[in-house]
C-alpha positions as a Markdown table, in Angstrom:
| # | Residue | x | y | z |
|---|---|---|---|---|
| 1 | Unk | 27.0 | -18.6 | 21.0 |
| 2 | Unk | 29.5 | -18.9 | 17.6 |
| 3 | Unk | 28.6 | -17.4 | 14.9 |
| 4 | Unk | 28.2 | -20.7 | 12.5 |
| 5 | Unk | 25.1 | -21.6 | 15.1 |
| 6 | Unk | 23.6 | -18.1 | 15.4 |
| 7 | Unk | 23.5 | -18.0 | 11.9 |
| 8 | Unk | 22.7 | -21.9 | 10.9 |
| 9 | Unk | 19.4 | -20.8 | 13.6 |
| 10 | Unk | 18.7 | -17.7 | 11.8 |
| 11 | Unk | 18.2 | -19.0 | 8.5 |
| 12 | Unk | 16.3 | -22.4 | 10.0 |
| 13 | Unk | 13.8 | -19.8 | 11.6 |
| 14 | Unk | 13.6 | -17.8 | 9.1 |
| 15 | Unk | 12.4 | -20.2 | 6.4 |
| 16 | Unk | 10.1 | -21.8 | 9.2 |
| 17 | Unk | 8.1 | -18.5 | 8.7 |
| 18 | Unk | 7.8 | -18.2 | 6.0 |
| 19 | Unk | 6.3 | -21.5 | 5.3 |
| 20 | Unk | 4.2 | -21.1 | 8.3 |
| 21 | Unk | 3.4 | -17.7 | 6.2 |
| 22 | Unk | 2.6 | -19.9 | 3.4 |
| 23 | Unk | 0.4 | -22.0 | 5.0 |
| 24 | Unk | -1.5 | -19.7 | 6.8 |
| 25 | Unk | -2.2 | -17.4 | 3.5 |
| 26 | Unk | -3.5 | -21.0 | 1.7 |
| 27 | Unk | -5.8 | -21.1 | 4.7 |
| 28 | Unk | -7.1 | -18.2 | 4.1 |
| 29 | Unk | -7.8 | -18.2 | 1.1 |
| 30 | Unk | -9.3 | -22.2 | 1.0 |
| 31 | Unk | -11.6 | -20.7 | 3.8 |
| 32 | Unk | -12.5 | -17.9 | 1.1 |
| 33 | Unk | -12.9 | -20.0 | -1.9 |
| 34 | Unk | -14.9 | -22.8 | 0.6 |
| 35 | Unk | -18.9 | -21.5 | 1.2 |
| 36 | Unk | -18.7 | -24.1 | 4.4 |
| 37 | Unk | -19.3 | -21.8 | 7.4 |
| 38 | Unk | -17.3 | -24.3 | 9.2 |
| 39 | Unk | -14.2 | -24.6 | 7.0 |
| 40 | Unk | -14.6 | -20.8 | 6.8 |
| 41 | Unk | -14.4 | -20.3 | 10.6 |
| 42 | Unk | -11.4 | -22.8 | 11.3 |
| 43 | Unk | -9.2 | -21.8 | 8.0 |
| 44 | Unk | -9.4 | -18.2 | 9.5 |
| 45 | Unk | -8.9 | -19.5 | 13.0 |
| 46 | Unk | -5.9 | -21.7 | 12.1 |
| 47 | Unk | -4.3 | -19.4 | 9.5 |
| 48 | Unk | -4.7 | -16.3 | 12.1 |
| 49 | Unk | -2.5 | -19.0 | 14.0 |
| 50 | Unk | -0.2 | -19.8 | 11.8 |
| 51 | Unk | 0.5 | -16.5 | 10.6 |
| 52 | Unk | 0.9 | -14.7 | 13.7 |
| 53 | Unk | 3.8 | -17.3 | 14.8 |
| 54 | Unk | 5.2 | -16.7 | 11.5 |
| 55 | Unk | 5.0 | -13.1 | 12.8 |
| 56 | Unk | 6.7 | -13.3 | 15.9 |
| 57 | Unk | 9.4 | -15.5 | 14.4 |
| 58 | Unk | 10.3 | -12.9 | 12.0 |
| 59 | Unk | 10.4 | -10.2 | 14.8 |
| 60 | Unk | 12.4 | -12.2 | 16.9 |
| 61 | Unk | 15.2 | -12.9 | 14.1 |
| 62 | Unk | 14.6 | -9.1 | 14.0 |
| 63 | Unk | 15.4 | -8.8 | 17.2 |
| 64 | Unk | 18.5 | -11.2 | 17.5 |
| 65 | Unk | 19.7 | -9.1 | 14.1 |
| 66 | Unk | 19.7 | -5.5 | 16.0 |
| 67 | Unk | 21.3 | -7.1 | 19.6 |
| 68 | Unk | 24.1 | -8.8 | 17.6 |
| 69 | Unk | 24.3 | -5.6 | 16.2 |
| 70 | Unk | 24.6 | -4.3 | 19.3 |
| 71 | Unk | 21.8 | -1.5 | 18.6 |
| 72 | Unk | 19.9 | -2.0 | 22.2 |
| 73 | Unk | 23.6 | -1.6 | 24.0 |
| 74 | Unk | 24.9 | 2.1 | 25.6 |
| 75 | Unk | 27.9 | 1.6 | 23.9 |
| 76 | Unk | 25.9 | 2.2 | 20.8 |
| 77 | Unk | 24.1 | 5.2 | 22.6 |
| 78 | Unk | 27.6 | 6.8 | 23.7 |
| 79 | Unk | 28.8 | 7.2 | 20.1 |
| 80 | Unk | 25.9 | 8.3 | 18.5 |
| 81 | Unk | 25.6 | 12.2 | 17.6 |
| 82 | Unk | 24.1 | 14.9 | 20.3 |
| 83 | Unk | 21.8 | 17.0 | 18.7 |
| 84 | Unk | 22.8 | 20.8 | 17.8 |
| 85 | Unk | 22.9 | 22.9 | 20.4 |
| 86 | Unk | 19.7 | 25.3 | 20.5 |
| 87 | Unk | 20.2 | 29.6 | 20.7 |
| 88 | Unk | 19.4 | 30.8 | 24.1 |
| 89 | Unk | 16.0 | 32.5 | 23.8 |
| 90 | Unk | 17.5 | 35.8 | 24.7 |
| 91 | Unk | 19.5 | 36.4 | 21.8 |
| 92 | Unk | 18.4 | 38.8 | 19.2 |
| 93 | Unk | 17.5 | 36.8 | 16.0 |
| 94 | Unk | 20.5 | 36.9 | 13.0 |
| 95 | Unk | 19.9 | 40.3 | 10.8 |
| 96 | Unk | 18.8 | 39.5 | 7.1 |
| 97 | Unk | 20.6 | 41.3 | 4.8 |
């Protein structure tokens, strides 16, 4: 995949949700506004919807972000830093002066 696609796809799923965001929040908030019990129950239904895939678009440009970042790789786990090696727990704690 170049890089002028990835990123042309990125930025056309991005902004997809966040107007799916949009959308969903006007929902909810005409189904709030709205004292229909039935407007009520299908803005919640459809802007639950709407902003859950508007949620899972955003975690899967997350997603794409970190593996082109190459986070998830073992290349990435090789160079990062062991932790500090621990005293054996026979040795005497250091004096305090």
């Amino acid at each position: 995949m170049n890089l002028e696609y990835h990123t042309t796809f990125v930025y056309r799923l991005l902004r997809w949700a966040a107007v799916l965001a949009l959308v969903a929040l006007f929902l909810m908030v005409w189904g709030v506004f709205d004292a229909h019990p039935i407007s009520l129950v299908i803005a919640m239904s459809v802007g639950q919807l709407l902003g859950t895939l508007s949620f899972a678009a955003f975690a899967f440009v997350v997603f794409l972000d970190l593996r082109r970042a190459h986070v998830f790789s073992r290349r990435a786990a090789r160079f990062s830093v062991p932790p500090p090696p621990s005293m054996p727990p026979s040795a005497p704690p250091p004096a305090s002066p």
